[in-house]
Residue frames as a rotation matrix with the C-alpha (Angstrom) as fourth column:
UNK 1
0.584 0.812 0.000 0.00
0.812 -0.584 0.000 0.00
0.000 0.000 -1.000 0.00
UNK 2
-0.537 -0.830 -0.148 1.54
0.838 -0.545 0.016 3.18
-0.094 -0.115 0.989 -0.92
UNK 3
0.236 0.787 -0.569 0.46
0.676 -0.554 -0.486 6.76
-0.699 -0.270 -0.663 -0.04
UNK 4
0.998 -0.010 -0.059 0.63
-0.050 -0.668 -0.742 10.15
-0.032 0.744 -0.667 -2.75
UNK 5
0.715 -0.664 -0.221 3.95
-0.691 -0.718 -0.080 10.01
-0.106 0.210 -0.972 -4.19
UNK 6
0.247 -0.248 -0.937 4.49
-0.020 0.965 -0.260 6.27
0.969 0.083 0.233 -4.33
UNK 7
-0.807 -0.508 0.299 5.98
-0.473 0.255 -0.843 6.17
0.353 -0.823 -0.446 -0.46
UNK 8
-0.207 0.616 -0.760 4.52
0.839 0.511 0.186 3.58
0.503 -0.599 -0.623 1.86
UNK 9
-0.078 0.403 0.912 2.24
-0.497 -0.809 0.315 4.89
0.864 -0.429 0.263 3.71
UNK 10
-0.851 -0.473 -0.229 2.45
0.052 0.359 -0.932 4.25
0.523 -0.805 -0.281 7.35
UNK 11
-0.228 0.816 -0.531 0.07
0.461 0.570 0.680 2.56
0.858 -0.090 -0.506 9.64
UNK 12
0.343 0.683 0.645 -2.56
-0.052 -0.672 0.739 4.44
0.938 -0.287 -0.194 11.48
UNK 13
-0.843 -0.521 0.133 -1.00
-0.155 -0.002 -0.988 4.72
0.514 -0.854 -0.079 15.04
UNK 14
-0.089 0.916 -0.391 -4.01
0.721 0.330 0.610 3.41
0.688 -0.227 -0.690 17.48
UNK 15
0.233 -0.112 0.966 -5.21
-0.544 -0.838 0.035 6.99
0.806 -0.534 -0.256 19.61
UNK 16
-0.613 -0.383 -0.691 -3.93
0.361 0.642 -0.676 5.96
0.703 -0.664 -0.255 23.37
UNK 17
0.377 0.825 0.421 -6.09
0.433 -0.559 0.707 6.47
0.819 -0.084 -0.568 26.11
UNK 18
-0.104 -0.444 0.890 -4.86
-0.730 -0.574 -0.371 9.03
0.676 -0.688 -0.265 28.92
UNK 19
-0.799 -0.397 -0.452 -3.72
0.226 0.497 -0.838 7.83
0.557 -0.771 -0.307 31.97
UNK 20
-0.907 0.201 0.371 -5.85
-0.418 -0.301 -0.857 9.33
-0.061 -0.932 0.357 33.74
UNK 21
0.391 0.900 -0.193 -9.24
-0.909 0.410 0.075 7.68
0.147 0.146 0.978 32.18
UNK 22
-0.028 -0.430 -0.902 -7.14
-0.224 0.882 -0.414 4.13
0.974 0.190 -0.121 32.33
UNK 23
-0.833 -0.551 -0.054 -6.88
0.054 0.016 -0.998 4.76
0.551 -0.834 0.016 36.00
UNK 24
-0.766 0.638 0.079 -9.90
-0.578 -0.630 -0.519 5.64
-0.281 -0.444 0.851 36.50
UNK 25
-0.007 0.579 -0.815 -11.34
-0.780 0.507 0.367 2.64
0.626 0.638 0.448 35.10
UNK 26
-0.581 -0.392 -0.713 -8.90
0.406 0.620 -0.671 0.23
0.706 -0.679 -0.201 36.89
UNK 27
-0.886 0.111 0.450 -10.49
-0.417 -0.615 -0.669 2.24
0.203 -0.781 0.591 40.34
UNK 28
-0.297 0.951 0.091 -14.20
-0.950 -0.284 -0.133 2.02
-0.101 -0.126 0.987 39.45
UNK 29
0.145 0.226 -0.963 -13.66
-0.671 0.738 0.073 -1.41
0.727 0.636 0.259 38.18
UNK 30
-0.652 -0.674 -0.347 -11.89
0.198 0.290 -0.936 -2.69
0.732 -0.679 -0.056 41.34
UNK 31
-0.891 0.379 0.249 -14.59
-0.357 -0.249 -0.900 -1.00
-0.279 -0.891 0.358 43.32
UNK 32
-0.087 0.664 -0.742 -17.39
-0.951 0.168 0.261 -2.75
0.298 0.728 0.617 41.12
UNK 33
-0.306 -0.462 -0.832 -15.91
-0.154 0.887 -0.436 -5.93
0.940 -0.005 -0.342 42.13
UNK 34
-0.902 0.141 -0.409 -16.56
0.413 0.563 -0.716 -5.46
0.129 -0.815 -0.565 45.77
UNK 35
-0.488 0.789 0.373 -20.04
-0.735 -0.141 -0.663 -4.66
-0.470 -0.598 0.649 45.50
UNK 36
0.291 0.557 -0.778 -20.53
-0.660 0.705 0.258 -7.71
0.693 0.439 0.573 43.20
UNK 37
-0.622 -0.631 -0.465 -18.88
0.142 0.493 -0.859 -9.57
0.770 -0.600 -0.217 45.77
UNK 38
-0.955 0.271 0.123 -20.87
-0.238 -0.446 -0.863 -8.14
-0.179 -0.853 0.490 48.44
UNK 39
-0.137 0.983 -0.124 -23.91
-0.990 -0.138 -0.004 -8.74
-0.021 0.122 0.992 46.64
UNK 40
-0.011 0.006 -1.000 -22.92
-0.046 0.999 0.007 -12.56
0.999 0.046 -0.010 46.65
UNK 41
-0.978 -0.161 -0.136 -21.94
0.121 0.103 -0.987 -12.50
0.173 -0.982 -0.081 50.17
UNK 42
-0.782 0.591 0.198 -25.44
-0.530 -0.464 -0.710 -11.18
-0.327 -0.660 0.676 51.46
UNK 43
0.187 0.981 -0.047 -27.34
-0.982 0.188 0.031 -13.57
0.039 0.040 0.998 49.75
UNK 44
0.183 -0.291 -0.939 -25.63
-0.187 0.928 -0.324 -16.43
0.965 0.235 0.116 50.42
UNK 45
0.887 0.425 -0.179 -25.93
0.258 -0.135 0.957 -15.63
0.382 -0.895 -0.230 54.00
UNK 46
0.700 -0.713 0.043 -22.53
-0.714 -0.701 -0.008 -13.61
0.036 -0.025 -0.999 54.38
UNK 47
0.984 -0.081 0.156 -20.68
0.012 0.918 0.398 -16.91
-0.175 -0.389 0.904 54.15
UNK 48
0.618 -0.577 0.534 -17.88
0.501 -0.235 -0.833 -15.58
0.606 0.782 0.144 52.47
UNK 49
0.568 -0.345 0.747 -16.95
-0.651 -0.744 0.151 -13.62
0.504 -0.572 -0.647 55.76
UNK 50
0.921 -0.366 0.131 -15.64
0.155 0.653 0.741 -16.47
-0.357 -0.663 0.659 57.52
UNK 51
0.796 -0.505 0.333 -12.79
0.597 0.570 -0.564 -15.73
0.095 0.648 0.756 55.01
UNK 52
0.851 -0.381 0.362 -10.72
-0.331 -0.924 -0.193 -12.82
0.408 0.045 -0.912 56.42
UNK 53
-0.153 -0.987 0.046 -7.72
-0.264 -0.004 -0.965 -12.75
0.952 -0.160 -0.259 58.26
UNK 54
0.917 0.399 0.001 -7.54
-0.098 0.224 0.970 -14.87
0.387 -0.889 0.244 61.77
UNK 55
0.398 -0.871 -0.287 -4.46
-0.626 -0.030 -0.779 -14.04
0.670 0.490 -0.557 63.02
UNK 56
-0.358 -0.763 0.538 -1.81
-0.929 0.233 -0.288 -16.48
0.094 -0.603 -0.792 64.78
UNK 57
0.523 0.681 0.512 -4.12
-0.323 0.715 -0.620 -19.14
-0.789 0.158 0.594 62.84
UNK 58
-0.691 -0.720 -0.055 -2.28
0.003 -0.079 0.997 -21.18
-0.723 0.689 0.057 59.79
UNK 59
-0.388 0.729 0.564 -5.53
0.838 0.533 -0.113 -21.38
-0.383 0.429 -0.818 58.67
UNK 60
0.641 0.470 -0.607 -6.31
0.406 -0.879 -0.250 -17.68
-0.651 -0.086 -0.754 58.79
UNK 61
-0.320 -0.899 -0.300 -3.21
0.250 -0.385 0.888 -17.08
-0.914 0.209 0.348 56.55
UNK 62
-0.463 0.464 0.755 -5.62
0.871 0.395 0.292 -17.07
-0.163 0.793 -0.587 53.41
UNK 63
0.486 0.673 -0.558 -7.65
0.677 -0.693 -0.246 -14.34
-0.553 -0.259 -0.792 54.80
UNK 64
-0.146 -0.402 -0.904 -4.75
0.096 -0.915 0.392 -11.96
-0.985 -0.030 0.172 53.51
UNK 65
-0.925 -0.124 0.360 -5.42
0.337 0.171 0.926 -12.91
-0.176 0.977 -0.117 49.91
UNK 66
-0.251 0.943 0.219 -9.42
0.670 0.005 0.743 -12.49
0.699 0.333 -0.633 50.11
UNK 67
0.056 0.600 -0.798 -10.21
0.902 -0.373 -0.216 -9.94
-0.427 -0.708 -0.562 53.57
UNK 68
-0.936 -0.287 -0.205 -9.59
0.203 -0.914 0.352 -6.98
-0.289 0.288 0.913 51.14
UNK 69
-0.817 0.562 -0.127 -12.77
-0.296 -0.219 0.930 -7.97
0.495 0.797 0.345 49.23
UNK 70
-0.486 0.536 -0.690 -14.91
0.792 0.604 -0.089 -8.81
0.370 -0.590 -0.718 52.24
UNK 71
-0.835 0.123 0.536 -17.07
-0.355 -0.865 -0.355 -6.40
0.420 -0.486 0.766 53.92
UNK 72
-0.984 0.148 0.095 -19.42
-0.022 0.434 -0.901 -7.02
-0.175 -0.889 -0.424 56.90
UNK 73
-0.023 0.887 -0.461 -22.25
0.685 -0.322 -0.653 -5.27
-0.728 -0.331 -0.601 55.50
UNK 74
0.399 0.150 0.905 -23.27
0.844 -0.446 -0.298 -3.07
0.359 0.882 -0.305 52.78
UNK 75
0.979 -0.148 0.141 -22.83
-0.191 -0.909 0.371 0.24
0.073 -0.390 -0.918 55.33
UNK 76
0.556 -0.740 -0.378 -19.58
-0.028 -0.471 0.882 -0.98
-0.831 -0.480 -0.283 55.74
UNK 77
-0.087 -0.516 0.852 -18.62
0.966 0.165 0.199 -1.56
-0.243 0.841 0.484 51.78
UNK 78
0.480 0.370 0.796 -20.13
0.807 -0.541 -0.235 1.90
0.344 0.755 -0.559 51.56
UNK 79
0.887 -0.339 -0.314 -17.83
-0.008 -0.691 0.723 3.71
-0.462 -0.639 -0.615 53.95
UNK 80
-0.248 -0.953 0.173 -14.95
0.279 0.101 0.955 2.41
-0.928 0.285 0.241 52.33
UNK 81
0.680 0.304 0.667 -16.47
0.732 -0.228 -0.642 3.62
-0.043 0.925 -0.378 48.64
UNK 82
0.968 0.114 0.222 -15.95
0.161 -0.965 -0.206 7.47
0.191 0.235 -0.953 48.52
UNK 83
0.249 -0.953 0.171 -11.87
-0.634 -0.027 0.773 6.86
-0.732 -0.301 -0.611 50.29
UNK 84
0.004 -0.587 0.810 -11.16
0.475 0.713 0.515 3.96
-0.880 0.383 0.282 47.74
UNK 85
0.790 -0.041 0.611 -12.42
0.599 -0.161 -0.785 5.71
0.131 0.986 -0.103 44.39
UNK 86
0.931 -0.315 0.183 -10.84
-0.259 -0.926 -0.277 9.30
0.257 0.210 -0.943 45.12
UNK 87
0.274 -0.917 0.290 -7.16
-0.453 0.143 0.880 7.55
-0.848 -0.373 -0.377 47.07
UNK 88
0.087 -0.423 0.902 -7.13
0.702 0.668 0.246 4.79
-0.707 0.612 0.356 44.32
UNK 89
0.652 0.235 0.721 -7.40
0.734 0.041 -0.678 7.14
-0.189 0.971 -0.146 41.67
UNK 90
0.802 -0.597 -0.026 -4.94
-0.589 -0.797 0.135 9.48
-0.102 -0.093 -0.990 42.93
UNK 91
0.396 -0.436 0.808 -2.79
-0.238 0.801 0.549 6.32
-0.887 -0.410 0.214 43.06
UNK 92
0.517 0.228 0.825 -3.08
0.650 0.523 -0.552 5.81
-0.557 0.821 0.122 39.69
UNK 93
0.991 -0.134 -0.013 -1.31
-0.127 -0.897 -0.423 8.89
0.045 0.420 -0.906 38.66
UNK 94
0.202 -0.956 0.212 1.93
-0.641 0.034 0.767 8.31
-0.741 -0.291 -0.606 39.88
UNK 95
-0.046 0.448 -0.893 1.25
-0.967 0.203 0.152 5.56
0.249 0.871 0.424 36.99
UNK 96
0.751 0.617 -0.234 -0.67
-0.586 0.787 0.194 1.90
0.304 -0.008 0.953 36.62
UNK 97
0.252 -0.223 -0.942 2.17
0.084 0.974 -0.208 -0.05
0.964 -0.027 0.264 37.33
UNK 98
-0.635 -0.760 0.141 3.13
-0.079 -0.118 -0.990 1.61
0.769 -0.639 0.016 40.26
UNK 99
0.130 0.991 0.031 -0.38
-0.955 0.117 0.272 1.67
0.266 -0.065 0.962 41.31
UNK 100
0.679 0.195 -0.708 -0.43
-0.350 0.934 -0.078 -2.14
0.646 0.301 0.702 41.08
UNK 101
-0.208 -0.638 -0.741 3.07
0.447 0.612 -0.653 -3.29
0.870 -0.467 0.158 42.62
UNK 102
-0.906 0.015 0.423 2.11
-0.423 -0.035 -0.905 -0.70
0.001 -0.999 0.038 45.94
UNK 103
0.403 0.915 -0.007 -1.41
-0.875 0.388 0.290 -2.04
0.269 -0.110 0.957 45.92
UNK 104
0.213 -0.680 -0.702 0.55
-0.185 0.677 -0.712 -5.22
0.959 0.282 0.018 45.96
UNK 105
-0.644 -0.765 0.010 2.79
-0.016 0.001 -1.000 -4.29
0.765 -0.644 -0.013 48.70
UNK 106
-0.621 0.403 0.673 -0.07
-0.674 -0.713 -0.194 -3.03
0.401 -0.574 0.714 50.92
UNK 107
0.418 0.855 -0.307 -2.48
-0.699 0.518 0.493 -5.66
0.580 0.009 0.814 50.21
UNK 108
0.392 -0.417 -0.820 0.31
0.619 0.779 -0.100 -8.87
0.681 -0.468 0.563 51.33
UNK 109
-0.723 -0.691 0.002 2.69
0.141 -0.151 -0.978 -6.83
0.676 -0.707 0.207 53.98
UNK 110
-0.498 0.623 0.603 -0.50
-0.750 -0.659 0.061 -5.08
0.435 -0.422 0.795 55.69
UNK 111
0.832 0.550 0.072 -2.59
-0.519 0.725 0.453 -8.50
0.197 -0.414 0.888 55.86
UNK 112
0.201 -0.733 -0.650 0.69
0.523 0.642 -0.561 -10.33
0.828 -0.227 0.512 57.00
UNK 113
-0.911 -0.327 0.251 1.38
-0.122 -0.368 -0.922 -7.67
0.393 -0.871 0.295 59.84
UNK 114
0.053 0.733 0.678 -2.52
-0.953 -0.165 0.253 -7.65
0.297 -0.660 0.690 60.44
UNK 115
0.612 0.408 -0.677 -2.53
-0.342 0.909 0.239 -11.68
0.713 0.085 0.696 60.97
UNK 116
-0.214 -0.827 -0.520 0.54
0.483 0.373 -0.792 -11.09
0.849 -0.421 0.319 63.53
UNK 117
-0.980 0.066 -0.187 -0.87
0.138 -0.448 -0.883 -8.43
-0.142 -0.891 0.430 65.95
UNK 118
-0.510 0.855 -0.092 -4.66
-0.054 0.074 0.996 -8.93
0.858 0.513 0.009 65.02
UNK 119
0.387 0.785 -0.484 -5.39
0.408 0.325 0.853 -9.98
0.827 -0.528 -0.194 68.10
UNK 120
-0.842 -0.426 -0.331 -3.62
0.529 -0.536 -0.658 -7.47
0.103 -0.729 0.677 70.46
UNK 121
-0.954 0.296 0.054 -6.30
-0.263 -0.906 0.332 -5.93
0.148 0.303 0.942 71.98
UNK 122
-0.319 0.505 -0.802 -8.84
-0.195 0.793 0.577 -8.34
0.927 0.340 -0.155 71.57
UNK 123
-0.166 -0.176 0.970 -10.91
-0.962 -0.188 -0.198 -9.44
0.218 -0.966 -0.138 74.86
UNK 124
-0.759 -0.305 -0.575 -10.84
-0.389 0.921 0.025 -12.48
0.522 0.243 -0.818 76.54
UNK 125
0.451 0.863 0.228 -13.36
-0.742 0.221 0.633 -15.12
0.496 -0.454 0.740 77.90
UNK 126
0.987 -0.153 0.048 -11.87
0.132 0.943 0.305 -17.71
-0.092 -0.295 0.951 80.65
UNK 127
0.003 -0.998 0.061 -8.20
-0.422 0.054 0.905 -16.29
-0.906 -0.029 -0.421 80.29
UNK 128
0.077 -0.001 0.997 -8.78
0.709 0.703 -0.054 -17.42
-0.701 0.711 0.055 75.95
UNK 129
-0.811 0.057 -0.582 -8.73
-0.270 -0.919 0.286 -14.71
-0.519 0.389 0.761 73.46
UNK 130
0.390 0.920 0.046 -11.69
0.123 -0.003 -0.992 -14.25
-0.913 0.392 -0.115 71.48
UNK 131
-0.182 -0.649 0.739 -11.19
0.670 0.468 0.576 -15.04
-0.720 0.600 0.350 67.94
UNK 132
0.067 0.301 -0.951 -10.98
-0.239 -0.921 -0.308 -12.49
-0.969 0.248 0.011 65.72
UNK 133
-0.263 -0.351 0.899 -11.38
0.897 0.255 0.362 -12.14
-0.356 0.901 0.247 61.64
UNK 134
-0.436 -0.258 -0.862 -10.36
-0.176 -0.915 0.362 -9.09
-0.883 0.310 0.354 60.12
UNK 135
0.027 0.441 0.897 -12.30
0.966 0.220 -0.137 -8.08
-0.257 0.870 -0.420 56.92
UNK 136
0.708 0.588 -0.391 -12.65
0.538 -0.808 -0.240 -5.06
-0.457 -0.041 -0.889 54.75
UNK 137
-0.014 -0.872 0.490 -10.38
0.680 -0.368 -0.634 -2.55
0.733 0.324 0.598 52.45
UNK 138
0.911 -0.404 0.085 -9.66
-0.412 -0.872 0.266 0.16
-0.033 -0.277 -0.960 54.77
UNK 139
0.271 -0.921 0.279 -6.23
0.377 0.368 0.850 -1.61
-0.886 -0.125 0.447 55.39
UNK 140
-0.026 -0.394 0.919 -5.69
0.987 0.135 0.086 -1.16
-0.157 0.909 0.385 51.91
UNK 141
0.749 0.282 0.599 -7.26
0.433 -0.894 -0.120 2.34
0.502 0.349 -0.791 51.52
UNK 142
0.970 -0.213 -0.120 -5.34
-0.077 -0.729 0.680 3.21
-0.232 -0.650 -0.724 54.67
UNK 143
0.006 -0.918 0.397 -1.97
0.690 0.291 0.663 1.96
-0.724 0.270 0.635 52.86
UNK 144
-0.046 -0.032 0.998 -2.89
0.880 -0.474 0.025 3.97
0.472 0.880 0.050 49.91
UNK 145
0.872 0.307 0.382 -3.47
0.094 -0.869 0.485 7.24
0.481 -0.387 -0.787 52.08
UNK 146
0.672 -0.740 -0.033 -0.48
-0.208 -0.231 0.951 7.18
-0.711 -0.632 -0.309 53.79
UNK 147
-0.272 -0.616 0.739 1.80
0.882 0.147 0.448 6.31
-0.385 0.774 0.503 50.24
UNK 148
0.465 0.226 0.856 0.16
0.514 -0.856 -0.053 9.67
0.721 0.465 -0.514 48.76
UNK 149
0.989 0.084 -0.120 1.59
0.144 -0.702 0.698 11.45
-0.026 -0.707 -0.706 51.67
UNK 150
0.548 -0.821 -0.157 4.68
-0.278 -0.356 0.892 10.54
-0.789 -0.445 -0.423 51.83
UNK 151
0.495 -0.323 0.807 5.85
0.861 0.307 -0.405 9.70
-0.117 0.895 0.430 47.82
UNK 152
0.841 0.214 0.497 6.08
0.467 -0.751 -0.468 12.77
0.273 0.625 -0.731 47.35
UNK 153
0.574 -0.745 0.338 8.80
-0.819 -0.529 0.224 14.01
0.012 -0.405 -0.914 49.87
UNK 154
0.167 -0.805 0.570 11.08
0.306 0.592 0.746 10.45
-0.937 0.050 0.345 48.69
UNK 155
0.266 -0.396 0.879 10.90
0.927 0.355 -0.121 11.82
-0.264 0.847 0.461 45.28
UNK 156
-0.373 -0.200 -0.906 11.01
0.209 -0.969 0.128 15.23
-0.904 -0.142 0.404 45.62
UNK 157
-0.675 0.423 0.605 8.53
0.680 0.036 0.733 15.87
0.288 0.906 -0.311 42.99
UNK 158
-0.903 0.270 0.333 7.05
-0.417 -0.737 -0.532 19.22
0.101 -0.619 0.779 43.37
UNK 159
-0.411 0.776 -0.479 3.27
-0.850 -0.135 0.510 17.88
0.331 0.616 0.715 42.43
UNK 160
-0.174 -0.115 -0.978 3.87
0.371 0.912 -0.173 14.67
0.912 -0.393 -0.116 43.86
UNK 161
-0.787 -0.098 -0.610 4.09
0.617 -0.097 -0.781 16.54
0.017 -0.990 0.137 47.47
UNK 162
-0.812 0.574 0.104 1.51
-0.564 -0.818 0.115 18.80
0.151 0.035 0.988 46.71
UNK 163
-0.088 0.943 -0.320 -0.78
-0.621 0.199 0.758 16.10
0.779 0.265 0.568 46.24
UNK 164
-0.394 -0.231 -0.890 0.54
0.641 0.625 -0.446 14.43
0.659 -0.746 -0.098 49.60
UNK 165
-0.947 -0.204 -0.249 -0.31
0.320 -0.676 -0.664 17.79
-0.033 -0.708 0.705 51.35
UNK 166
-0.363 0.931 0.020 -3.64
-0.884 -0.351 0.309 17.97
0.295 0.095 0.951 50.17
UNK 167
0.312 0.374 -0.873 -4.61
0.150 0.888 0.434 14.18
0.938 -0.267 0.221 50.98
UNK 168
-0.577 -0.540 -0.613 -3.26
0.601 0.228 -0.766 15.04
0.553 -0.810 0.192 54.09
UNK 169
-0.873 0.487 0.033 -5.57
-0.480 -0.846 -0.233 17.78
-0.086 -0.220 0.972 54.68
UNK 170
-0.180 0.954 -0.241 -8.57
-0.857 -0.032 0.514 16.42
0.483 0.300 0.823 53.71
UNK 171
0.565 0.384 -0.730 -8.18
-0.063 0.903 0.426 12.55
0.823 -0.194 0.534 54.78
UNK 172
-0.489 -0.865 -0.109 -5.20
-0.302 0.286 -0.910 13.33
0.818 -0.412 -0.401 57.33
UNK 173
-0.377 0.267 0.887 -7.77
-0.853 -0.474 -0.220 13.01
0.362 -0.839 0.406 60.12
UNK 174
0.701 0.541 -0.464 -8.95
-0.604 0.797 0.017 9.29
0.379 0.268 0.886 59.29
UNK 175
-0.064 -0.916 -0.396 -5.30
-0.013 0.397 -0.918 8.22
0.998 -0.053 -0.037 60.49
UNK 176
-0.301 0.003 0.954 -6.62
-0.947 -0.114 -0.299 8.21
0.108 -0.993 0.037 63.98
UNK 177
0.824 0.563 -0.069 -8.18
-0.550 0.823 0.142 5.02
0.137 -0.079 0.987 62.84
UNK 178
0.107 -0.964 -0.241 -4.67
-0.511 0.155 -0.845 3.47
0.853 0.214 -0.477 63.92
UNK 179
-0.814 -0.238 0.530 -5.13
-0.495 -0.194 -0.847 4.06
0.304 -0.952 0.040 67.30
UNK 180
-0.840 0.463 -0.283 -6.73
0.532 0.804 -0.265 0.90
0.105 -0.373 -0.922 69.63
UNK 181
-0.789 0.558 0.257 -10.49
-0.612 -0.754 -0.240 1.90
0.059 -0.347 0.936 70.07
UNK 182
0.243 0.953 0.183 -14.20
-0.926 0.284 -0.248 0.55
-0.288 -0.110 0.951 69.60
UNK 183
-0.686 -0.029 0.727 -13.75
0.038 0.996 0.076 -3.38
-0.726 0.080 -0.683 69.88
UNK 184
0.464 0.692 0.554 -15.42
0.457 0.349 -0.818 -4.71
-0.759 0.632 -0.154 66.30
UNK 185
0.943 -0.176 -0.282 -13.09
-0.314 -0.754 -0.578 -1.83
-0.111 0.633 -0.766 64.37
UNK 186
0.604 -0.795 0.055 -9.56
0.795 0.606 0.030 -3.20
-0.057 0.025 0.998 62.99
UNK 187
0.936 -0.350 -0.020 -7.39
-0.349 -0.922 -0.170 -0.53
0.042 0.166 -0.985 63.75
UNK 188
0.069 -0.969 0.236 -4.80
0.016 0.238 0.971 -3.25
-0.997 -0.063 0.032 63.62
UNK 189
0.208 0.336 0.918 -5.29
0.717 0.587 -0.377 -3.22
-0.666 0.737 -0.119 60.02
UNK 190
0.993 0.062 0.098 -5.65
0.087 -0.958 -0.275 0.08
0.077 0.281 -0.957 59.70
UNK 191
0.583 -0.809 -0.066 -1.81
-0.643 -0.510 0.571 0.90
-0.496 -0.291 -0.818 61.50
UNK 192
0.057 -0.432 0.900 -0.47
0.469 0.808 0.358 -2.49
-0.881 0.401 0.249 59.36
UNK 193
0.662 0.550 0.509 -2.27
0.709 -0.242 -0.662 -0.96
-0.240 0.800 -0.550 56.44
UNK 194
0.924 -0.327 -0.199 -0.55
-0.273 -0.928 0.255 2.82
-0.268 -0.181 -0.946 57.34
UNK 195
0.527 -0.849 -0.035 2.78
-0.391 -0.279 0.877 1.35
-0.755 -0.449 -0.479 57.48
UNK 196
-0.242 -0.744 0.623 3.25
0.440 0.488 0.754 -0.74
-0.865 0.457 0.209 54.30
UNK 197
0.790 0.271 0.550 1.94
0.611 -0.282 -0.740 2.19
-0.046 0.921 -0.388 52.61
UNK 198
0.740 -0.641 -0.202 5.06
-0.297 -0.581 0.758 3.78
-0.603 -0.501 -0.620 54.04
UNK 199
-0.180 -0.921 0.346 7.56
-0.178 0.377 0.909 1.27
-0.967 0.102 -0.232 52.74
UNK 200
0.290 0.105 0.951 5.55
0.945 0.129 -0.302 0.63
-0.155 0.986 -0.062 49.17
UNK 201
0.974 0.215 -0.067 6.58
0.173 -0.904 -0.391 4.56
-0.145 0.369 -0.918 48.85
UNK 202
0.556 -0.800 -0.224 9.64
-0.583 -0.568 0.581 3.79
-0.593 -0.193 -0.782 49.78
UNK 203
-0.044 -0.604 0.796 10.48
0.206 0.774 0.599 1.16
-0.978 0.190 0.091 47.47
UNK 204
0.361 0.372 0.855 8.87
0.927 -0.039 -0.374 2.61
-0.106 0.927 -0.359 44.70
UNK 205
0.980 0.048 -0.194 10.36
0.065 -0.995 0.078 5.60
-0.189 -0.089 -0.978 44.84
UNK 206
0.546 -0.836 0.053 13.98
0.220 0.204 0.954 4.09
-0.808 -0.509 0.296 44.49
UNK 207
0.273 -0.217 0.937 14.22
0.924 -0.212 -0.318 4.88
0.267 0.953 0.143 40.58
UNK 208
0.489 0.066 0.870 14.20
0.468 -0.861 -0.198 8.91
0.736 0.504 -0.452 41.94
UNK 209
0.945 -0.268 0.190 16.02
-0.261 -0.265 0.928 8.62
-0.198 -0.926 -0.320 44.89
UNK 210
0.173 -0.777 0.605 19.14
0.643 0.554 0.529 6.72
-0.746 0.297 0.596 43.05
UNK 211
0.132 -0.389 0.912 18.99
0.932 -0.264 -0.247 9.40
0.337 0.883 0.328 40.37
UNK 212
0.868 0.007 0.496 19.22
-0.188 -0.921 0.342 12.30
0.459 -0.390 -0.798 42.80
UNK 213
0.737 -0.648 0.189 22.06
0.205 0.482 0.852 10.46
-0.644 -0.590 0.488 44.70
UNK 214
0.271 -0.515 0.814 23.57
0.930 0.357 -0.083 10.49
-0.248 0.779 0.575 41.33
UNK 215
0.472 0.186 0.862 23.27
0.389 -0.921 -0.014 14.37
0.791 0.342 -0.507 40.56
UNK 216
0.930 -0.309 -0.199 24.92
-0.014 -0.571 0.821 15.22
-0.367 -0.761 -0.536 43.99
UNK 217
0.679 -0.717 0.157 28.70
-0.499 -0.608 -0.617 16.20
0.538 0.341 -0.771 43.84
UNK 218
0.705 -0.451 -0.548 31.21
0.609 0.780 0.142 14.08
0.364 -0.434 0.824 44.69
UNK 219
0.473 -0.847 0.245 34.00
-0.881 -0.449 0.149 16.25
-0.016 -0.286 -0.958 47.27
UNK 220
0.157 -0.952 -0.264 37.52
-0.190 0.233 -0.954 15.46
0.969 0.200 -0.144 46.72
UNK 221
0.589 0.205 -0.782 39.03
0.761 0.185 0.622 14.02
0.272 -0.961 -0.047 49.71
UNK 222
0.881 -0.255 0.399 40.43
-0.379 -0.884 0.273 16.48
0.283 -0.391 -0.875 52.30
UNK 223
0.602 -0.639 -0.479 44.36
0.660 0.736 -0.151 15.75
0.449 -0.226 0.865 52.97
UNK 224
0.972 0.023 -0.232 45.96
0.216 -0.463 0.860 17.07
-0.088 -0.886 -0.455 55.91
UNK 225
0.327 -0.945 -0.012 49.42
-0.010 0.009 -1.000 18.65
0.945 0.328 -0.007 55.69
């Protein structure tokens, strides 16, 4: 096939779609999931809960793979709505893969720290603890809220911290959910959650932290006469 002048003509380039609508799919789609989930759960008589995280159980080790997508109750799939779309989709910016490997990080380190101190806290009946099973994204959400905060000051990206400083404003108050309180509420999750959104910033962040290292000046040594 050749175009005016006998030259091949080159093939149509497919339009790409913006990041930001790609992200913003991945989000809504991801949050789609747990109300189709949820809508199985509730009519199957929430069986599906039994599946969270029981910790200091080898059985309960599963939970970390499936208590993201669990929720007790519709009211509580819908608290976690309005924080997952608007965090996850800020997430997405930073771009899809990074998105993905912290989501990653958050989802296994968080439900691995929540399945170790899950039950701290916890009351007891007979000197026994009372078993506990962690369900629900906030862990996650609260991993993703705390990575927007603090990406921004490992890469030193002006925009990047801006948008940490505004999630911080707006959701910084939700980070009390950390702190031990109303028995039924995983705030181990939550502070698990908090902290491997800490370290998924910091690992992901090592491409712009190695290339600033690089850019510094190297001093000559100093020799003493």
């Amino acid at each position: 096939m050749t175009g005016t002048g006998g030259h091949s003509a080159l093939p149509a380039q497919p339009n790409k779609r913006p990041a930001w609508l790609v992200g913003g799919l991945t989000v809504v789609s991801f949050v789609a999931l747990l109300y189709v989930i949820e809508a199985y759960d509730s009519v199957t008589g929430h069986q599906l809960d039994r599946n969270g995280i029981r910790p200091l159980e080898t059985d309960g080790l599963s939970g970390i793979l499936f208590a993201p997508l669990l929720h007790s109750n519709w009211e509580h799939l819908v608290a976690n709505t309005g924080p997952a779309l608007v965090l996850g989709f800020l997430m997405t910016l930073a771009g899809l893969s990074r998105f993905i490997f912290a989501t990653a990080i958050i989802w296994i380190v968080g439900g691995f720290g929540t399945w170790l101190i899950g039950n701290i806290g916890a009351p007891t009946y007979n000197g026994v603890v009372v078993e506990t099973n962690h369900i629900g994204a906030s862990g996650l959400i609260f991993g993703w809220l705390t990575f927007l905060i603090v990406f921004g000051f490992f890469t030193r990206k002006v925009w990047e911290i801006v948008v940490g400083v505004v999630v911080l404003f707006i959701y910084g108050s939700i980070l009390l959910g950390v702190l031990p309180g109303t028995f039924g509420v995983s705030w181990q999750g939550h502070l698990c959650g908090a902290a491997a959104g800490v370290l998924a910033a910091y690992l992901l962040s090592g491409p712009e932290r190695k290339a600033r290292a690089l850019r510094r000046p190297v001093r000559p040594p100093q020799l003493n006469s």
